[in-house]
C-alpha positions, 0 to 999 in steps of 0.5 A: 641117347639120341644119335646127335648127342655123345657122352663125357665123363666128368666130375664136373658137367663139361661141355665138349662143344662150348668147353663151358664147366658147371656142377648143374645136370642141364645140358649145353644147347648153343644155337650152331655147333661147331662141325669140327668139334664133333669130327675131332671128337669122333677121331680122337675117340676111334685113334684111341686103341683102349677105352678108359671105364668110367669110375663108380663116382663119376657122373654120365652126361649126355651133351645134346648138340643144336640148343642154346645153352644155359649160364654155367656157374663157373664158366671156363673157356679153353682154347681150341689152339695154342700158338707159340711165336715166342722162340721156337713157333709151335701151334698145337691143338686141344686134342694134341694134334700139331697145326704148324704149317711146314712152309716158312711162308705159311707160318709167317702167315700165321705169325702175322695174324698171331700179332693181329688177332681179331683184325681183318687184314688185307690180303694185299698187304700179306702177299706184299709183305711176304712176297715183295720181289714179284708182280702183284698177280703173282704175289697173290698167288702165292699167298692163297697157296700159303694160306691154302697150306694153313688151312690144311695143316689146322684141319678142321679146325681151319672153319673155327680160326681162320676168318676168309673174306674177298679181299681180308683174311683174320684169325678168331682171337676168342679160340686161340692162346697166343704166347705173346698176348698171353705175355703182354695181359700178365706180364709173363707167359710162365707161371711161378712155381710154389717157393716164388721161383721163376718156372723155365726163361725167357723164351726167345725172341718173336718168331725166331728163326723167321729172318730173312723171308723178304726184305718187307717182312723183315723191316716188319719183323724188326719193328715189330720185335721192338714194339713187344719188347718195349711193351713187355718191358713196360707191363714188367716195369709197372708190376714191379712198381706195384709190389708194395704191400705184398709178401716177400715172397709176391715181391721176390717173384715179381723181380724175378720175373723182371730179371729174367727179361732184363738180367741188368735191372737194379730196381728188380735186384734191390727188390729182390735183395730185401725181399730174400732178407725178410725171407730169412735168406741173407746170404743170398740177397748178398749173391743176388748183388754179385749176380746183379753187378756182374750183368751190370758190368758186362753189359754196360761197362760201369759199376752198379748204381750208388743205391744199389751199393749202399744197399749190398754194404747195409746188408753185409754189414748187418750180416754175421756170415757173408762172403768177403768185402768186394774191392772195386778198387785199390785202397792203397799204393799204386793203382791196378793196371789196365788192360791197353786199350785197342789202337783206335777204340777211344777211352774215356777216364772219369776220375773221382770228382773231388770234394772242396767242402766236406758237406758235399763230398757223397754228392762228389762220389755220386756224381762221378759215378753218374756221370760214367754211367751216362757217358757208357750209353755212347758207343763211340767210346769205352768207359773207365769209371772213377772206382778203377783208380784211386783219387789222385793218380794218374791214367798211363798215356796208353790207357786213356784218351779223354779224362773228364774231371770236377771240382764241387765246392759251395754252402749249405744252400747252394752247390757249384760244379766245375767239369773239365774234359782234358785230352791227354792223347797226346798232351794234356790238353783242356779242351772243354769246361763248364760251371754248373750252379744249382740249389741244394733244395734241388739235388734230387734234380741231379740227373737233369741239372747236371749229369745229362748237360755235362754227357751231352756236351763231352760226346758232341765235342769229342766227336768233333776233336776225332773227325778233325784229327784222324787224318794219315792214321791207319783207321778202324770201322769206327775211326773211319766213320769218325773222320766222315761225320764232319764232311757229311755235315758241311752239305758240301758235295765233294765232301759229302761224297768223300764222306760217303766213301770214307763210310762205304771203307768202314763197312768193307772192314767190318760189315757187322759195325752197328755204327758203320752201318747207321750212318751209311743209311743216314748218309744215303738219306740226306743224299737223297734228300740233297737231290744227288743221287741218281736212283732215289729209290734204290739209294732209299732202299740201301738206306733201310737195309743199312739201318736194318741190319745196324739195329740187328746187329746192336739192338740198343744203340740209341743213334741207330734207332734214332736214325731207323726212325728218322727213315721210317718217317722220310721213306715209309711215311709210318709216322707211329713207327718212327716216333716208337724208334725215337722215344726207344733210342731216348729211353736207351739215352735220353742224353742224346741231343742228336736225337732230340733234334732229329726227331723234331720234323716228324713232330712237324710232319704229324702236325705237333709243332708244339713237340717239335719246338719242345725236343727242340729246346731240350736239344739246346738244353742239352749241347748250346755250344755243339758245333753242328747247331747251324745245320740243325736250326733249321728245324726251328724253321720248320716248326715255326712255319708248321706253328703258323709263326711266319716271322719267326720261320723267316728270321731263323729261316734266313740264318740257317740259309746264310750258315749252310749255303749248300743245304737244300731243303734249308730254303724251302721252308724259309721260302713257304714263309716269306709266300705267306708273308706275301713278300715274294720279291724276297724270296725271289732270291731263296728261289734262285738259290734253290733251284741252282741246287735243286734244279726241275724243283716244282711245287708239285714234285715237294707235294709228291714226296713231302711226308705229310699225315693231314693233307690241310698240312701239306696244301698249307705248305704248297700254297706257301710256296706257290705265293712265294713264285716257285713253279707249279710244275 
């Protein structure tokens, strides 16, 4: 054997250097071997202390090295690391050696990387992002004695996964296993063992433990984590909706998985209960119910959905054995007491809708039940749902503070509903109605027609009930916040800034209110967008730390998404990230009319007016009567001037100008408009009104700090007010 060929001892022909596998006898010649394949073959080979004798049927293969190889038959690649980022970091090597850096930094470094694989990433954005608190020439240095220390920890393997050019910096995504990847291409990074059942858990959390480096990399990080969840959540769903066809035991597999990343899915339950009972596995299908209905309850605070029930009583009634009927309320007598709520936690109470025709009286039980579960998403109130007291009775004083009611009544062809919301806080007290109409054709529509119009309107109108009442009362976190929400939108100074301390006192007595926090960073933005603060950007940056630590602390509430995108748009200009943070707070409460509106301008700023005037319109679908409708028209203005629609911006432009005098950026586009309608004598008095507001406004100074992706957008818009007389600047 030649001095530059070494032997394996293999069944099968595997090639060291190119970890291709094949039964032919040819030997692998790729064109440039690898180096550091032989070192760490050669260190493997001296650290063993025994060697192994080859056995009498195993096959001698000398590998020569510096020729191309031929096709093997079966070609089997294994990577030359494996990279863990989910939970605990790990980074191992083929040969067992350990690659982890020991510096938090340095294997930062190599997270980021893990997450761009392929990718040749900036340096410059890398010493940023880890270094974000130092000057430039020094951030640089530290990252090249990270990346020095990387480099170090691999080895020789350093050569084959890092890719180092001047300015970029990559890892070779063909050598290396990451669990992440591998978790987003097969919808699990765990495999199942041989009965179907899930193999150890969900892992963890991207790079755990990785908090708190710097304040950039941890708004990255953030981001980051939503976006794989929201993925991995995506890639779970959609093996889940196609397991029809396949064997009980494929399908149960499958919802396992999904359970085990979402313990809550009652579509991967009710998969898994019919799948365990074509198992032959009856009682445990019935378990599975009590597993899924207690997640429900703890996470969510509402009962299972009526599909999922109806399922558990089909298959308890068809059982022989099974366990005990679950009562989820009293059948008789007086009902079961609660607990007494906290002193300023708001309540809401759906009793069970009743039914004045009998054809419509499982329609009555689903939509109350419906109703509850979308009033849950809110995180200003708890729920009672109607299964906790039978149809009739009355909540005690102390236990309620809303109770939301209906009557459902109509013929064969058609159903009417009639919702209440009473205040029984201190008197019964009617404070909101509505009527709904719709064929019966169109029940499968429920969700849409009825239940998200009827949660929408409740939140808006109990929220504006509770800022205007608690006043003189000894306030909790949520309760002062409450009391603040009012004042910030009357875009009155001295009542903004009372807002804003009514805020700064709700953080002080509970730091760790997602609520709180959310609206703190919301508060500063429009602060700044006002042109009071006196540091913009120290206030922008409290901002994003503010909404930060809201999603951290309460990774599903919807408004403190909401809000992270909205800041993703104004301050960062991430327009992908702040569009991935409103349809996440959407999709966590698509009843949520706040959101559709807040996400309209950053449809505008990406150049989709179309969108903008579509989120618009469902917003108003959703709330016609909220009381804060005259602050958010001017939206309308924005989409109108961005659709090229001019008249249309002036009309609506003008009106949201006269309701909300005190509002700057409410003149501006009105302003555009009226300098493209070439009626600047008009606008002469918009542009006096806002430079008393805004004085030092130029056209210059908006171009600067706009958030524009095209810059034909922002031209457009600074043209606009050119003509209209606004000062160059």
């Amino acid at each position: 054997m030649r001095e530059n060929a070494f032997a394996i001892h293999v069944n099968q022909v595997r090639c060291v250097t190119c970890n291709q596998g094949s039964d032919r006898r040819e030997p692998c010649r790729p064109k440039e071997a690898p180096r550091s394949l032989i070192v760490m073959a050669d260190q493997s080979r001296r650290g063993s202390r025994q060697e192994t004798a080859p056995a009498a049927d195993d096959k001698v293969v000398p590998i020569e090295l510096g020729r191309a190889p031929r096709p093997a038959r079966q070609a089997t690649r294994q990577p030359l690391a494996r990279i863990h980022i989910l939970g605990a970091m790990r980074a191992v090597a083929w040969t067992g050696h350990d690659l982890l850096p020991r510096g938090r930094k340095a294997r930062a470094l190599l997270g980021y990387l893990c997450l761009h694989p392929g990718e040749s990433v900036a340096r410059s954005r890398l010493a940023a992002l880890l270094w974000d608190r130092v000057s430039d020439a020094q951030a640089a240095t530290s990252f090249r004695q990270s990346l020095r220390e990387l480099s170090q920890a691999m080895g020789p393997l350093a050569q084959e996964l890092i890719a180092g050019e001047r300015s970029t910096v990559s890892l070779h995504a063909a050598f290396c296993w990451v669990d992440a990847q591998e978790a987003l291409a097969s919808g699990w990074p765990f495999s199942s063992g041989a009965d179907g059942n899930l193999v150890g858990h969900y892992p963890g959390e991207l790079l755990e433990g990785m908090d708190g480096i710097s304040v950039s990399f941890d708004h990255w990080l953030l981001t980051e984590r939503t976006r794989f969840t929201g993925r991995l959540r995506e890639r779970l769903e959609a093996d889940l909706k196609a397991v029809t066809g396949r064997d009980a035991e494929g399908r149960a597999a499958t919802a396992r998985r999904v359970i085990a990343f979402d313990p809550t899915h009652e579509g991967a339950a009710r998969v898994l209960m019919r799948a365990l009972v074509e198992m032959g596995e009856r009682a445990q299908a019935l378990h599975e119910y009590e597993r899924c209905r207690d997640a429900v309850r703890s996470s969510l605070d509402v009962e299972p959905s009526s599909e999922t029930r109806a399922l558990y009583q089909a298959l308890r009634t068809f059982s022989s054995v099974g366990p005990p009927p679950v009562i989820t309320g009293p059948a008789g007598g007086e009902p079961q007491e609660l607990p007494l709520r906290a002193a300023s936690r708001l309540r809401v109470a759906v009793r069970p809708f009743q039914a004045l025709a009998p054809h419509v009286e499982t329609l009555a039980m689903l939509l109350s039940q419906e109703i509850a579960a979308g009033l849950a998403r809110f995180r200003w109130f708890d729920v009672i749902a109607p299964a906790t007291y039978r149809e009739g009775s009355f909540l005690p004083q102390n236990q309620a503070d809303y109770i939301v009611e209906a009557n459902l009544s109509g013929s064969a062809q058609r159903v009417q509903v009639s919702v209440r919301l009473i205040d029984v806080s201190e008197q019964s007290q009617l404070v909101w109605s509505d009527r709904f109409d719709m064929p019966a054709a169109e029940i499968d529509d429920l969700n849409e027609r009825i239940v998200g119009p009827v949660v929408a309107r409740i939140d808006p109108v109990i929220l504006f009930i509770e800022g205007q009442r608690r006043k003189g009362q000894q306030l909790d976190a949520d309760g002062l916040v409450l009391k603040a929400i009012p004042l910030m939108y009357s875009m009155e100074r001295d009542k903004y800034e009372a807002a804003g301390s009514l805020i700064a006192e709700a953080i002080k007595a509970d730091d760790s209110n997602a609520n709180a926090l959310a609206w703190a960073a919301y508060w500063q933005v429009w602060f700044v967008g006002q042109g009071w603060a006196d540091d913009p950007a120290q206030a922008l940056a409290t901002a994003q730390d503010h909404a930060v630590r809201a999603i951290r602390v309460d990774p599903e509430n919807a408004e403190a998404l909401g809000i992270y995108g909205h800041i993703c748009a104004f301050l960062d200009k991430d327009f992908e990230a702040a569009m991935h943070y409103f349809d996440r707070a959407l999709q966590l409460n698509p009843n949520l009319a706040f959101i559709w509106a807040l996400s309209a301008p950053t449809c505008c700023y990406t150049g989709q007016s179309d969108l903008a005037l579509r989120r618009l319109d469902r917003y108003r679908e959703l709330t016609p009567s909220d009381p804060l409708f005259p602050l958010w028209e001017y939206f309308y203005a924005i989409a109108y001037f961005f659709k090229r629609d001019y008249e249309r911006a002036v009309v609506v432009g003008r009106r949201a100008a006269k309701a909300n005098p005190d509002f700057v950026n409410g003149y501006k586009p009105l302003i555009a408009a009226l300098g493209h309608l070439g009626r600047a004598e008009e606008a002469a008095r918009y542009i006096a009104k806002l430079l008393r507001l805004e004085p030092g406004f130029t056209v210059a100074s908006f171009g600067s700090v706009y958030p524009f992706r095209k810059p034909d957008d922002r031209d457009h818009y600074m043209q606009g007010l050119l003509l209209a007389g606004v000062p160059r600047g």
